[in-house]
N, C-alpha and C positions, 0 to 999 in steps of 0.2 A: 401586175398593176392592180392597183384596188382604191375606191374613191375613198376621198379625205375620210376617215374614221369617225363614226357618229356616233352619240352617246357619251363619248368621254370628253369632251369638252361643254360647257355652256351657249349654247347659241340664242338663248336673249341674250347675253352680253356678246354677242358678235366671235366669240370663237370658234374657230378646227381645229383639228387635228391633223398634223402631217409627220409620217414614216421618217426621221432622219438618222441615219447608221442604225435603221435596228429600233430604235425609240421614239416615240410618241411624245412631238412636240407642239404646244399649243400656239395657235397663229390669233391675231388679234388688231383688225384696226383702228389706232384709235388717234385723237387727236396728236398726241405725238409723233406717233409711226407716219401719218399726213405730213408733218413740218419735216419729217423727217426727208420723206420723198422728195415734197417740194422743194427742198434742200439739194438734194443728190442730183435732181434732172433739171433745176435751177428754171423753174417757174415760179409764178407768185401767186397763182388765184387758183382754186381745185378747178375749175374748168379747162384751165388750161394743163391741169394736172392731169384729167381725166382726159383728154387728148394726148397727152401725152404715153400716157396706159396702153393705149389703143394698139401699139405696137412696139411690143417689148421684144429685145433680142436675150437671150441667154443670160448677159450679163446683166441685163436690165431684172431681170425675175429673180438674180439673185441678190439685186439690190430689194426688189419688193419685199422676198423671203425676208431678207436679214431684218427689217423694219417691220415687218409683221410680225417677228418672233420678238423682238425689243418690247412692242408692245401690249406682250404678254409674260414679259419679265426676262427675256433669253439673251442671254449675249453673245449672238453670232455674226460675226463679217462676213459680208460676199466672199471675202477670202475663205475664212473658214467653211462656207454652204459651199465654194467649188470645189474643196475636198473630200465632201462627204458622199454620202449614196445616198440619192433623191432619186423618187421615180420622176420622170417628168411630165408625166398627164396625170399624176398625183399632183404633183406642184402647182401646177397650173390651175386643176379643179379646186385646189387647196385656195389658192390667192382668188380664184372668181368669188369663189365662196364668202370668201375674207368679207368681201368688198360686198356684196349682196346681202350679206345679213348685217353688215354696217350701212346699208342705205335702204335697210327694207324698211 
């Protein structure tokens, strides 16, 4: 295990880095990747989005993943991120990440 990867990504514009099969892919939240969520876990206001955050099961983080990578250009499905090899206390430090440096 190893935290999200520093330096190769931009973090004024709110990106990480996370490990997926081997390669180094940028995470990024950004207004899209938001509708996107709000879309998936079918709320309407980020607060009740950010509640909703609050307890993610497995497949919830691979919804976040896929939406995080989207908006950074990646096109990956939860289907595709359940196939892969993710650490998952990378993932996770990955998506806190996300989210704190898009609300710092």
């Amino acid at each position: 295990m190893s935290a999200p990867l520093k330096g190769a990504a931009n973090a004024a514009r709110g990106e990480v880095r996370l490990m997926i099969d081997g390669q180094a892919h940028t995470l990024c939240l950004t207004l899209g990747a938001l509708a996107q969520l709000e879309a998936a876990f079918d709320v309407i206001s980020l607060e009740d989005l950010a509640q909703r955050l609050e307890r993610l099961s497995a497949g919830d983080s691979l919804i976040v993943l896929a939406a995080l990578l989207s908006g950074a250009g990646h096109d990956l499905s939860p289907a595709d991120l359940a196939r892969s090899a993710i650490d998952v206390q990378d993932a996770a430090l990955a998506i806190d990440e996300a989210f704190r440096l898009a609300f710092a």
